[in-house]
Structures are given as C-alpha cells and as structure tokens.
FITOR-231751 format. One record per residue: residue in one letter; x, y, z of N, C-alpha, C in turn. Coordinates in pm, whole numbers, plus 50000, padded with zeros to 5 digits. Layout:
! residues N
aXYZXYZXYZ ...
This chain:
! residues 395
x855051549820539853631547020557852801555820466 x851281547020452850551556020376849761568120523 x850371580620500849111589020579848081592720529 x846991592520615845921592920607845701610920627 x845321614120543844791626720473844261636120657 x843451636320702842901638920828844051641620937 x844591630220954845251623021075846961630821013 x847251634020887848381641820897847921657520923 x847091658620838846531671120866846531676621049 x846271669121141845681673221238846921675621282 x848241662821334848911660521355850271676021342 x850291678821207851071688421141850571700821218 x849511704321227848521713421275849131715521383 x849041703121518849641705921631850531712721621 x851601702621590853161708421539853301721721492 x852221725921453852821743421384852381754721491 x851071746421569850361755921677851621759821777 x851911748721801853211746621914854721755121841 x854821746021752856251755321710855841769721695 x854931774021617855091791021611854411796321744 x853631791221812853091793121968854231795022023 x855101791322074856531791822171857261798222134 x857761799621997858291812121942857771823821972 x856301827121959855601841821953855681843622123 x855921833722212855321833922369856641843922393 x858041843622348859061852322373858521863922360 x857611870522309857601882422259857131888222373 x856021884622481855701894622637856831886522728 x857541877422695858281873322815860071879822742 x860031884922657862091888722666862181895622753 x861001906322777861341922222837861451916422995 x860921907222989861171903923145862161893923174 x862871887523104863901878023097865191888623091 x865021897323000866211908723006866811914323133 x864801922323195864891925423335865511916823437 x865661907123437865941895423532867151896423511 x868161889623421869131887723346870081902723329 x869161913823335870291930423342870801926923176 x869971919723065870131922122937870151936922815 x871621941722792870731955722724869891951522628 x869241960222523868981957022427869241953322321 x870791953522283871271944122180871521930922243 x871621926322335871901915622408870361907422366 x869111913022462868131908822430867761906122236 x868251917922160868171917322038869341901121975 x869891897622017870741886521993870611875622048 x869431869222129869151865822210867941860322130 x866781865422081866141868721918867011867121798 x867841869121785868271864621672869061853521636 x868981844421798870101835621788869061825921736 x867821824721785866571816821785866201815121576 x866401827321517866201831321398866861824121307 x868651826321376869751824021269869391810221289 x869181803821369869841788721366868551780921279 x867321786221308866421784121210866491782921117 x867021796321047866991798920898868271789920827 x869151785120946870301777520874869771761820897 x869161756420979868701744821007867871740220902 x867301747620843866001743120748866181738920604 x867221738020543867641733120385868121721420453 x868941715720535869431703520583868191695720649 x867531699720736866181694920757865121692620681 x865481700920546864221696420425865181679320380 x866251680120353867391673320231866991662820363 x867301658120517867071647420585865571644220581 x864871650620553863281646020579863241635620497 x864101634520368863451629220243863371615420259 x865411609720402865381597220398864781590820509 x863261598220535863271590120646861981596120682 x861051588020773859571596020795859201614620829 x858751616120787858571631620785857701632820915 x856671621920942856301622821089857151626821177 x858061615121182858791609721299860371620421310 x860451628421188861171635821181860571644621242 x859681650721212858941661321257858711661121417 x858101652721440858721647821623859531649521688 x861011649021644862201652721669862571665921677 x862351668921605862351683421542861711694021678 x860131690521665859621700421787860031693321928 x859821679721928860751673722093862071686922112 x862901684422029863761695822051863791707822084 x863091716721967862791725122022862291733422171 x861271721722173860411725222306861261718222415 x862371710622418862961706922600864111717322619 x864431727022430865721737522483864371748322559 x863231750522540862381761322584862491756322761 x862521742622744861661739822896863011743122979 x864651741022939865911741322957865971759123021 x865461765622910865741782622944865581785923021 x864071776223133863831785223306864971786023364 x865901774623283866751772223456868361779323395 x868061790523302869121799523227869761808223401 x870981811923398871321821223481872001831523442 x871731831223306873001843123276872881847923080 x873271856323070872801859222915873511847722814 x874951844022853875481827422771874811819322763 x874441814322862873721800922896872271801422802 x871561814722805870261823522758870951820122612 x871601828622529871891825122422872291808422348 x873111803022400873001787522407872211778322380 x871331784822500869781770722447869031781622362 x868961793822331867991797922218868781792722094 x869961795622042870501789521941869931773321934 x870591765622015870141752922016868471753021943 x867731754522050866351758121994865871756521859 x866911767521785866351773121647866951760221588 x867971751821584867921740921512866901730521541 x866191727421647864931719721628863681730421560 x864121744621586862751746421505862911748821366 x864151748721285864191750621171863221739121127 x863231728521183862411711821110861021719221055 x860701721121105859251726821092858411730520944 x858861740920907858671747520791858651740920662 x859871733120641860271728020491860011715420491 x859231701420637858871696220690857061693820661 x857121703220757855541701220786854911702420649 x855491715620582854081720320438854341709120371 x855571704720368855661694720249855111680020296 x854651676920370854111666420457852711668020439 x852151681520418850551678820377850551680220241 x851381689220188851151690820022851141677620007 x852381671320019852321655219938850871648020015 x850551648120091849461637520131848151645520070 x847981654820042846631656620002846661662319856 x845391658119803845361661019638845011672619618 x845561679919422845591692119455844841701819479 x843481696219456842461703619435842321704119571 x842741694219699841971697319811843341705519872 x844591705719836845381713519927845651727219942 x845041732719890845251746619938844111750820076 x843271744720082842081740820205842881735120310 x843451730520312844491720520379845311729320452 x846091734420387847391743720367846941752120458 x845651760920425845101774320495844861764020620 x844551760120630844021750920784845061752920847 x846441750420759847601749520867848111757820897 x848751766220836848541779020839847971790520957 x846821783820935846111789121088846111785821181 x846321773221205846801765821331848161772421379 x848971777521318850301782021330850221797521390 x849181802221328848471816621373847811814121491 x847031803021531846081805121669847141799721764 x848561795921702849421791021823849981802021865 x850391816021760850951826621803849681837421891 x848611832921879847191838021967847561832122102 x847111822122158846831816422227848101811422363 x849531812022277850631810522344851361822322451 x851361836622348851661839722423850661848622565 x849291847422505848511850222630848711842622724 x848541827022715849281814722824850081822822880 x851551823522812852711828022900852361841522986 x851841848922912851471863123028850381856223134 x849341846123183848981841623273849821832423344 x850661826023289851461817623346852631823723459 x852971838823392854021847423451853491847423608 x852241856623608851271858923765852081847323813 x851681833623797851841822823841853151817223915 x853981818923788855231809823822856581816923746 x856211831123724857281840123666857991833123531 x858891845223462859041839523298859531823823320 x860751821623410861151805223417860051797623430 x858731795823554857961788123516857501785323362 x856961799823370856271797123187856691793523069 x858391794923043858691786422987858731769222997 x859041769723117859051752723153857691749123104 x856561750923202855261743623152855061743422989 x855241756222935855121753522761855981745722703 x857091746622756858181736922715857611723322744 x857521720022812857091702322845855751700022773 x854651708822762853801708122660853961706122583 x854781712822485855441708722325856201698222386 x856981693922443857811678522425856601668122440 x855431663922537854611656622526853911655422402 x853631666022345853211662622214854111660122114 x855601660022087856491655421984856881640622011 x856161636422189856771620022195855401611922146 x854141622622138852391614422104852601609921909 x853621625821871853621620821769854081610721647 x855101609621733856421599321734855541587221733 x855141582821852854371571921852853281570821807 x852571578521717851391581221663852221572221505 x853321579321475853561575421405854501565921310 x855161556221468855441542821505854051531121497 x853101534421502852051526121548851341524121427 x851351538621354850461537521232851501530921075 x852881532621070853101531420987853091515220966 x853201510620842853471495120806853501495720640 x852511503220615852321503820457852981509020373 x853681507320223854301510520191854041522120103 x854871533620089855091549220020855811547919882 x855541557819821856361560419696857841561519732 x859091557419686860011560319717860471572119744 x861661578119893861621591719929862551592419790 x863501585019734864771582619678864291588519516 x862891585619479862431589919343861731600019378 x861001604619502860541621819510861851631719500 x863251627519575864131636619552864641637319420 x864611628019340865051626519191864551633019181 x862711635819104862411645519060862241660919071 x862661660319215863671675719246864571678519253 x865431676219154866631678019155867831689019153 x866711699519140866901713519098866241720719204 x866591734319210865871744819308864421744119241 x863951742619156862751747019046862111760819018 x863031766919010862901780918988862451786618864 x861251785318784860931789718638861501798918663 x860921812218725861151826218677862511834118808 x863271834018741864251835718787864381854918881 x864201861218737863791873918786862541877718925 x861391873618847860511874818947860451867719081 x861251859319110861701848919201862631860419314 x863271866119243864531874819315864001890619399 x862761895019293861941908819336861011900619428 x860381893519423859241889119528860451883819667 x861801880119617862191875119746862761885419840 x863141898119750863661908619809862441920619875 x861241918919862860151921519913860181914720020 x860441905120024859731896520118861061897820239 x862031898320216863191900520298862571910120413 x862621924220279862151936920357861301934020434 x859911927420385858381927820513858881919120626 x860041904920583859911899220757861121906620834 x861921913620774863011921120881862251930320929 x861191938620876860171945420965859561941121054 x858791932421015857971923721076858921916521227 x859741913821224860851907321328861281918921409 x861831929421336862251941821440861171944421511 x859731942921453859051951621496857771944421640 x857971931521633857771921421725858331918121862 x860231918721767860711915021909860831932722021 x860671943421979860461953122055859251959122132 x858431950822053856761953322070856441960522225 x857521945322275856611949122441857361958322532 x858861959322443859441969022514858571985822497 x858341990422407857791995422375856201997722427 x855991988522465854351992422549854811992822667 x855451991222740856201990122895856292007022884 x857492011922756857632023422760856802032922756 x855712031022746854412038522734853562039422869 x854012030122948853612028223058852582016523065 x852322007523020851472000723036851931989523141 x850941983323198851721974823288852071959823255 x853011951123312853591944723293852441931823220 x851261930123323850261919423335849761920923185 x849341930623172849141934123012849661932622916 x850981928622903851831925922775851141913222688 x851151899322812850401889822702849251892922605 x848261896422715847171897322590847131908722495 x847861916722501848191930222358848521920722266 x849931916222339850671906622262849961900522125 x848651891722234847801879822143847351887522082 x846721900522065845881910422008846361912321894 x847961914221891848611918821757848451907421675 x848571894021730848831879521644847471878321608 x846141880921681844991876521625844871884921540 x845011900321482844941908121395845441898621271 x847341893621303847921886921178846921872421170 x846451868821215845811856621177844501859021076 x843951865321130842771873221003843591878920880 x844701887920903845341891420812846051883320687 x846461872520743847011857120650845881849920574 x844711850120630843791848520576843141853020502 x842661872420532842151878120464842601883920319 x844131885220324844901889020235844641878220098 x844831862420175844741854120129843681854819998 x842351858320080840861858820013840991872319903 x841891879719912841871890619885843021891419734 x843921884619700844311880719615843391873419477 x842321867519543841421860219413840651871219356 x840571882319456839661894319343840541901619346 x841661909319371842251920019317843891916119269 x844251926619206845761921719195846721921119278 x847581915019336848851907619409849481922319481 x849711933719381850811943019403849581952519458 x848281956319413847931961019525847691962419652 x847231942719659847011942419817848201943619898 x849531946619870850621938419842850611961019927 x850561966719872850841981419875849731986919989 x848391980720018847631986520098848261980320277 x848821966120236849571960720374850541969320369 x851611970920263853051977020359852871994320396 x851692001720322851602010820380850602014920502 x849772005920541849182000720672849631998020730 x851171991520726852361986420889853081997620886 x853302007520783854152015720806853292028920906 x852132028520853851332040320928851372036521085 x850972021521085851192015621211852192020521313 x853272017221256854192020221374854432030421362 x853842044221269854112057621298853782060621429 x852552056521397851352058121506851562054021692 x852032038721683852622031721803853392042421851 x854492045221789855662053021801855522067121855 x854872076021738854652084921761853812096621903 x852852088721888851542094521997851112081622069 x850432084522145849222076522299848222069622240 x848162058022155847242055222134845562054522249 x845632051922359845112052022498843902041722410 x842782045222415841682037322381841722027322301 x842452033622189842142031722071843772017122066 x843652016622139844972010022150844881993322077 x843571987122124843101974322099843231978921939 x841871981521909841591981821737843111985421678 x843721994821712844961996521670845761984921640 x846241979021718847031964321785845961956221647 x845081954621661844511940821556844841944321375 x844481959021368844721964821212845891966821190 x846991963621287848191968621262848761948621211 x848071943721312848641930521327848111929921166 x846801923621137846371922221049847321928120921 x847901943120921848831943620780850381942320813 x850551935220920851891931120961852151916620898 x850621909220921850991892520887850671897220749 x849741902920728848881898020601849851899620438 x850951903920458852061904620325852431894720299 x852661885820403853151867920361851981859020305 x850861861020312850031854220240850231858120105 x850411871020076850031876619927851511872619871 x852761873019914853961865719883854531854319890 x853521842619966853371831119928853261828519806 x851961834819751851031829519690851411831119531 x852211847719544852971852119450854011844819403 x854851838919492856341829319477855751816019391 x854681809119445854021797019377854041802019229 x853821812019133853891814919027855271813518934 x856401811619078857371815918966858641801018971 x857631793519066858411778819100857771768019009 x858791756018965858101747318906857281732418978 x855941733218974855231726019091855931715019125 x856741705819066857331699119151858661694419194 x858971708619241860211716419329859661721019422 x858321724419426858231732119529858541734019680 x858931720719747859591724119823860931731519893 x861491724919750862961730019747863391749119713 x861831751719642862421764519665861541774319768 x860291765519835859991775319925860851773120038 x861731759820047863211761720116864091768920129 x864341773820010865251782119949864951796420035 x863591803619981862971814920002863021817220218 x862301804320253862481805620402864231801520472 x865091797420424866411799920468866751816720474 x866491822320335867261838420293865981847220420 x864851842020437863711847020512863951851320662 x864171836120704864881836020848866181840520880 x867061845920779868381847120808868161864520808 x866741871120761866351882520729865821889020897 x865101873320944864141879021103865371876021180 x866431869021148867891865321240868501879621284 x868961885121154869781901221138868891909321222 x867391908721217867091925021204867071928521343 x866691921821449866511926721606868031928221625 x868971922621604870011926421619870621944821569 x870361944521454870391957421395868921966321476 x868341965121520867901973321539867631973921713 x868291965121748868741963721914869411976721895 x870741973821827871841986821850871281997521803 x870492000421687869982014221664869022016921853 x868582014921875867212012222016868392019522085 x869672006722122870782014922232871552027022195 x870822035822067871772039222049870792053422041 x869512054121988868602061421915867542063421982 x867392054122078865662047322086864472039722022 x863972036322085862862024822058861802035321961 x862022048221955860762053721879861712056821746 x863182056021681863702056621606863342043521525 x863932034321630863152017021535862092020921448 x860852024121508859672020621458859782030121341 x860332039121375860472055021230861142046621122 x862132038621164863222035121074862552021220993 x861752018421058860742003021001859692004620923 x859172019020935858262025820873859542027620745 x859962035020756860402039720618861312027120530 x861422017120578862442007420511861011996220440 x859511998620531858481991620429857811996920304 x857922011620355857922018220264858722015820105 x859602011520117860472010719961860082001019897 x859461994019923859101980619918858141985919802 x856991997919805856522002819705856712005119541 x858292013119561858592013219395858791998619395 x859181990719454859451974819397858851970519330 x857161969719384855771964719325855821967619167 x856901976919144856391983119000857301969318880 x857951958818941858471954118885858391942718877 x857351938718939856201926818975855471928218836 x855251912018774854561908218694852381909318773 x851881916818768850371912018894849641903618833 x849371894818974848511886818943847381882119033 x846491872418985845461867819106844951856719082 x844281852919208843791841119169844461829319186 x845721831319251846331814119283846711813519460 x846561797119396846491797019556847391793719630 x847971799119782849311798419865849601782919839 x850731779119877850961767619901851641766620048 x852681777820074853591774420203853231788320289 x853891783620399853581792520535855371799720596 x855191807420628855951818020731856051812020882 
C-alpha cells in the first residue's frame, strides 16, 4: 500500500511509545520481581539481558523479513508479541519461566527498530524526514516517561504481576488496531519490496574507519547506559528511598533523556559532534560518581533529570554522526548493522555488572561505569568533527 505520510507517522509513533514504554517499565518493577522471585543480582542481571540479547539478535532477520511483506502489518506482529510475552510474565513463578518469556519478548521487540525508522524514512520526503524521525523518536522517549510511572501506580494497585498484565494487554490491543488499520487501508500499489532490497545490496558503509570508532563509542555509552538503568532502582532502595517512589524517579531519569535526545540533537547544528559528544560522557560519568558516592537528598530530582539528560543525550549525537559515514541508500542496513552490535552491548552489560554488584557492590558498578565512559574521551580524538546533519535512526 501507498502510506499516507500522517497516518504512518502516528501509527509508528504508537509502536515505539509502547515498545520502548514496556521495556523502560522493568526498570522500578525488577527490584521487586527479584524480591518476589528471591532473584540475586546476576540472576536479575540475566533476566535484563535475556530481553537485550534476543533483541539485538532478532533485528537483522526482522529488517531482511520486513522487506517481503508489509512493514505495517509486520510491525503489528512484532509488538502483538512482544506485549502478550509482558502480559505472560504476571503469571511467571520462578526465575526459568521469568527468563523464558523475557527472552521470548526480545524477539518480538527486536521488530521494532530496523522496522519502524525505515517505515517513516521511506514514506516521508527528505527534506521533511528528519522532523518526522525526531517526532518518533520522542514518542519512544515519552513511552519510557510515562510507562514506567504507570507501572509504579499500577504496583499500589495490583502488585508487579498486575502491572505487567494491564501494560501487556495495552500493547497487544494496539498491535491488533494496527494490523487492521493496516488490512483496511492497504489496496494500492508500492514500489517493489524486491527492487528496494536490490538497491541495498550491501551494508553501505562509505567510511569504513569512522564507521568502526563511532561504533565502538557507541558500544561503550549503551553498555553504560544499560548497566546503569537496569541497577538504578536497586540502588535508590539502597539509599533508602521507598519502594512507591521508584516509578516516578524512574520517569524523572527518562524525562531528563528525552530532552537530552533532543537537545543534543539541536546542539550538533551549532557546535562540533566530538564536543557535545565529551560534555555528555563526562556529565554521566560525574553522574554516577555522585549517585554512588554521597546523599543526594534534595537535590535528588534536578540530579535524576541532568544525569538522564547526558545519559540519553550521546545517541542523538551518534546517530547523527553514523549518517555521515553510511551510503544514503543503505541506510537501513547499516543502522541495522550498528543496533544488532548495540543491543548485544545493553545484552552483556547488566550481566557483567550483576556479578561485579554480587561481588563488589552496587557503588563499585557506578565507579566502574564512570570510568569505562570516561575512555570514550581519547576516542573523540579520532573522530573526523562535524555538524550540522541530521539523525536519521533511533536507540
């Protein structure tokens, strides 16, 4: 079918609110799924990473099937899945069963990513898609806002099993609206999927070098970024905060990264790539000195948003950077590429740093996450800088 510019836009939007919404909702509900379950922390850390791996492996086969067949209606499938292994997890009894449907999971949510962007890039022209893009983008950000505060009200309610269920059946109602949204609308005929994959026939990798330093940056910021998420709430528990409170910190940190994806974004057209690129990773690293170290007490909110803010805000500026070194029409195939090695990066790291936690403590993590964003610095020095272009894909 021909889509209509709007009506994919909105559609995709859902789909990303929901998929990265239900993902981020784990983050105030593990510590209490663990508690329930008598999970240690590498357990819980694998548990997180089962959700990761299967992602990061699902998503080159889920780009390569999109091609023969509606990207809607694929995409439907995709989060339907996802969201009935979420609604499946209330009724988990045991850390197997827990691991099981999160694995499962991550193969409906791998669809997503190499799916969705490439579903608005192609429908909208170029001048209007990077407007587009950021739209979605943010929809994907106000799902990691908004979700897991839900789940911390939902807990009061109907404890972590309820709250998964109700979010779970939420995302499946909307993967069967879209399905039939986009049974109803199609009739008209598309460019062949058979001659878009021809002309990608290749990873499209111009710059080979710079392709490899921006990807090994980018490794480093989301294995931080992942260690440093899925411990978050263990870590405010340990501080004493109370349980009721986890959601909305939670959302606090994600609304920080949502300004941050954005602002970074804006922040690339006037300065160069490797600076903004150096003021984020040494802003997450101060961050979790800080978390780690001392009581934030007051100051805890503003903390939580500036921390969030240079936690997300590195993937905008390494989006945007990668678009420089791909040939425009590959681009799917290698921001495929980049989010397989990505997710297989947020897969490893709670695991590795579960066992450092059982082994070190939760205030070693954050020391050890600090200093591993840190290196990321001399890297910058081997970065071509630049500015002025605009993201194409999302995290």
């Amino acid at each position: 079918m021909v889509s209509k510019p709007r009506s994919t836009l909105w559609w995709a939007s859902v789909a990303h609110f929901l998929n990265d919404g239900l993902a981020a909702a784990l983050t105030p509900l593990l510590p209490l799924m663990a508690a329930d379950l008598a999970l240690s922390y590498t357990q819980a850390g694998a548990v997180k990473a089962a959700l990761s791996g299967l992602t990061s492996l699902s998503q080159l086969p889920a780009g390569f099937l999109a091609t023969r067949t509606s990207e809607a209606t694929f995409l439907g499938l995709g989060l339907g899945w996802f969201s009935l292994c979420f609604l499946l997890m209330g009724l988990a009894g045991g850390y197997w069963a827990l691991l099981l449907l999160m694995a499962s999971a991550g193969i409906g949510g791998g669809v997503y990513h190499p799916v969705g962007t490439a579903w608005v890039s192609r429908v909208f022209l170029a001048r209007r898609r990077g407007a587009a893009v950021g739209t979605l983008n943010f929809a994907g950000d106000l799902g990691k806002v908004l979700l897991p505060a839900l789940a911390g009200v939902l807990v009061a309610w109907a404890g972590w099993r309820g709250s998964l269920g109700a979010l779970g059946a939420a995302g499946a109602v909307a993967a069967v609206a879209l399905i039939l949204w986009d049974w109803l609308a199609r009739g008209a005929t598309e460019t062949s999927r058979a001659t878009e994959v021809a002309r990608a026939a290749s990873w499209g990798i111009a710059q080979r070098g710079q392709f490899a330093v921006i990807t090994v940056i980018g490794l480093i910021d989301q294995a931080g970024r992942s260690g440093v998420m899925a411990f978050l709430g263990f870590l405010l528990l340990a501080q004493g905060l109370p349980q009721a409170a986890l959601g909305w910190l939670v959302a606090i940190t994600f609304a920080g990264g949502a300004f941050g994806k954005f602002g970074c974004g804006l922040l690339t057209d006037h300065f160069e790539d490797r600076r903004v690129m150096a003021m984020t990773e040494a802003t997450m690293a101060a961050g979790c000195l800080v978390l780690a170290l001392t009581d934030p007490g007051l100051w805890l909110v503003p903390l939580l948003l500036l921390f969030g803010f240079a936690l997300n805000g590195t993937s905008s500026v390494i989006y945007t950077r990668l678009a420089d070194t791909l040939q425009p029409e590959s681009f799917s195939r290698g921001y495929g590429l980049y989010y397989t090695l990505s997710f297989a990066s947020s897969a490893a790291s709670p695991v590795l740093y579960g066992l450092l936690a059982d082994w070190q403590g939760l205030v070693c993590v954050y020391v050890t996450i600090a200093a591993m964003n840190l290196c990321i610095l001399p890297l910058l020095v081997l970065l071509r800088g630049t500015k002025g272009t605009v993201a194409v894909a999302h995290d």
